[in-house]
C-alpha positions in Angstrom: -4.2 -48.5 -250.6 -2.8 -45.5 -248.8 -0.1 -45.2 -251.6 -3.0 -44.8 -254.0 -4.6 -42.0 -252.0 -6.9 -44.2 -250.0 -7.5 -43.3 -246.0 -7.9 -45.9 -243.8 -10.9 -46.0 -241.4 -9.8 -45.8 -237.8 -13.3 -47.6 -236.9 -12.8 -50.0 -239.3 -9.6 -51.0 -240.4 -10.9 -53.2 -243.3 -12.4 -49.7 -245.0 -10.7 -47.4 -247.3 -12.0 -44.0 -248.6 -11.1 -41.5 -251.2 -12.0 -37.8 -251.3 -11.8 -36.0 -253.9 -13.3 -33.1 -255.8 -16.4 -33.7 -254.1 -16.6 -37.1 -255.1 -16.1 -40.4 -252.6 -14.8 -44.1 -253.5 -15.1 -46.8 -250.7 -13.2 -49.9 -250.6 -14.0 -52.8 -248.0 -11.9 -55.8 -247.9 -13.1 -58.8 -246.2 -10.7 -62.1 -246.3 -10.9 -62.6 -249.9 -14.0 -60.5 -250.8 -14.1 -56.5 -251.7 -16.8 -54.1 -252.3 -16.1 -50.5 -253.8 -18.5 -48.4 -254.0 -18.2 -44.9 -255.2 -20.2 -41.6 -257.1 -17.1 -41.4 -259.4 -16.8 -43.9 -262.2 -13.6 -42.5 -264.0 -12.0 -43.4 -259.9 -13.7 -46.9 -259.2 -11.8 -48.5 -263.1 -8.8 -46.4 -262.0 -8.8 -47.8 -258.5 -10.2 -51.9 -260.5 -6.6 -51.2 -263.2 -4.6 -50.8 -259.8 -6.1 -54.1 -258.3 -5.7 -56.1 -261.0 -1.8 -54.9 -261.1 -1.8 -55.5 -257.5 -3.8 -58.7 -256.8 -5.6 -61.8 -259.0 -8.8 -61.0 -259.0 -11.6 -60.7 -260.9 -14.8 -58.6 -261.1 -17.6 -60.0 -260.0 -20.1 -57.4 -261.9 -23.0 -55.5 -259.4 -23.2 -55.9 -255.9 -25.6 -59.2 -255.1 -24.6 -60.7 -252.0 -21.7 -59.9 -249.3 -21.6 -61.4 -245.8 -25.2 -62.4 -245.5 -26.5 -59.3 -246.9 -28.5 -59.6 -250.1 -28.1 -56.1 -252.5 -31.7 -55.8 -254.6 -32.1 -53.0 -256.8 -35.3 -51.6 -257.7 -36.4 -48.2 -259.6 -37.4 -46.8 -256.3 -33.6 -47.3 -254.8 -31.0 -50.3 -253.3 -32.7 -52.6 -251.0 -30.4 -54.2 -248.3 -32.4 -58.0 -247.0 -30.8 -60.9 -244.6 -33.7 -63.3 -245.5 -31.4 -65.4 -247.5 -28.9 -65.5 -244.6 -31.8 -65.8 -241.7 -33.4 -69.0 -244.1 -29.7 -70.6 -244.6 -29.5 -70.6 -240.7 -32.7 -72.1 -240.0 -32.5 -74.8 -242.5 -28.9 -75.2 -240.9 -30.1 -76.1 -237.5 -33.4 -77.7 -238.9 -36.5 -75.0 -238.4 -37.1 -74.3 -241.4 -40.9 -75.3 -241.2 -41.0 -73.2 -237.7 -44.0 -70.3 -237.1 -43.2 -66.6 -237.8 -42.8 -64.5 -234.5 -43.7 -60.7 -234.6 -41.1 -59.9 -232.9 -37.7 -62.0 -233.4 -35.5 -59.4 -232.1 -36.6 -60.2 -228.3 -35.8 -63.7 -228.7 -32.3 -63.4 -229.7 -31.3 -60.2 -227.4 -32.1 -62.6 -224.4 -30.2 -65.2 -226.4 -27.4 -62.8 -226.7 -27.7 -61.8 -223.0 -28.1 -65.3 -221.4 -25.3 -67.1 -223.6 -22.0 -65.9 -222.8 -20.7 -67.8 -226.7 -22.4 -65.6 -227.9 -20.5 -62.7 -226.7 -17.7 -62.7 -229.1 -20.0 -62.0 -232.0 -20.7 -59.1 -230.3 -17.8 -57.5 -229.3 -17.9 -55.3 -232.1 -20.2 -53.5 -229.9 -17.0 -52.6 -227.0 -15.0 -51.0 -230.5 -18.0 -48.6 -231.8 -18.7 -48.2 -228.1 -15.5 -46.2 -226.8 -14.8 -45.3 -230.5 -18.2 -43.4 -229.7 -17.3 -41.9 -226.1 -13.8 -40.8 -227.9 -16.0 -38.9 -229.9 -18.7 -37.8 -227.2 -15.7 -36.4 -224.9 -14.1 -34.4 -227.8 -17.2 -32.7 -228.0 -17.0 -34.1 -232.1 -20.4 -35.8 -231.4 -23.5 -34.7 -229.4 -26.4 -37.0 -229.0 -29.5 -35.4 -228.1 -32.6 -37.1 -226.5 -34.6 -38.2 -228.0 -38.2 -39.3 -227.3 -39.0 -43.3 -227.1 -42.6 -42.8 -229.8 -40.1 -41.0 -231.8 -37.1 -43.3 -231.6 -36.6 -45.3 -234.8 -33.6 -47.2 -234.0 -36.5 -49.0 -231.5 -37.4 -51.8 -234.8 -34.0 -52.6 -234.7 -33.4 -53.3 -231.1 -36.3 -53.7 -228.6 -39.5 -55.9 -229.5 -42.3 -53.6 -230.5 -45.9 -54.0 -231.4 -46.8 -54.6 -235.0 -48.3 -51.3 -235.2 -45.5 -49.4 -234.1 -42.6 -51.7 -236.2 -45.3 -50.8 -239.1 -45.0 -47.4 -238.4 -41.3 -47.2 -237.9 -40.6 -48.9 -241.6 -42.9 -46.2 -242.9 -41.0 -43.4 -241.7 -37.8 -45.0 -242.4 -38.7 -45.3 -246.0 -38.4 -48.9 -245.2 -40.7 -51.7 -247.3 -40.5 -55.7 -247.4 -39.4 -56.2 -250.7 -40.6 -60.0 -250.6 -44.2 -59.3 -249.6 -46.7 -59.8 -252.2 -47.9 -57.2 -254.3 
């Protein structure tokens, strides 16, 4: 990829980007799969004309599903759901028919804590964490405080009330695709 003017992520080694006259084309491989993206349609077929030289492949159209992440597209923008993934795994170890829980993100963090298998899906978190501190000490990055009632990242991490999770989606510009209308 480098030959064809592609830079390779130094956080991720599986992402490539080209810059070029304002424009950006991204390229992530994963085993067998690949996703481009890109604001430059004259770059993404040159860069499809180079893989097919390169590799067999073929193009699987728009963006629908890629490593449990399902790509809806509405008017209103690209939505990005793991329900399908999240419904997989509980038919998989037979819940399917279990109760909603307002807040699932407590359950598994004490999962995550208390289960030491479970540590080596997370030790993408040690990577991004010095990658971070690299960044921090070269004074590239600053991170300021930031108050808790205004900390968004909160819905993704901690268990919150509904109201506040509510909240939190609004301001993020977030909406539940699958709830009814």
């Amino acid at each position: 990829m480098r030959a064809f003017g592609y830079r390779q992520s130094n956080s991720d080694h599986t992402l490539f980007l080209k810059k070029q006259h304002g424009k950006i084309t991204t390229l992530i491989v994963y085993v067998d799969d690949m996703v481009v993206t890109r604001n430059d349609p004259e770059e993404r077929k040159a860069l499809q004309n180079y893989l097919f030289r390169e590799f067999e492949m073929k193009d699987l159209g728009p963006l629908k599903y890629f490593l449990g992440i399902e790509v809806s597209r509405s008017s209103e923008g690209i939505f990005l759901s793991q329900r399908k993934y999240a419904l997989d795994l509980l038919q998989e170890i037979g819940m399917s028919g279990c109760q909603l829980v307002n807040t699932p993100i407590e359950e598994a963090a004490c999962d995550i804590a208390h289960n030491p298998v479970q540590h080596d899906r997370t030790k993408h978190v040690e990577v991004d964490r010095f990658f971070i501190k690299e960044k921090l000490d070269d004074k590239i990055v600053e991170l300021p405080k930031i108050r808790s009632e205004d900390q968004l990242a909160d819905i993704l991490t901690k268990a919150v009330s509904s109201q506040v999770f509510s909240k939190f989606l609004d301001k993020l510009g977030m909406c539940d695709i699958y709830a009814p209308t």
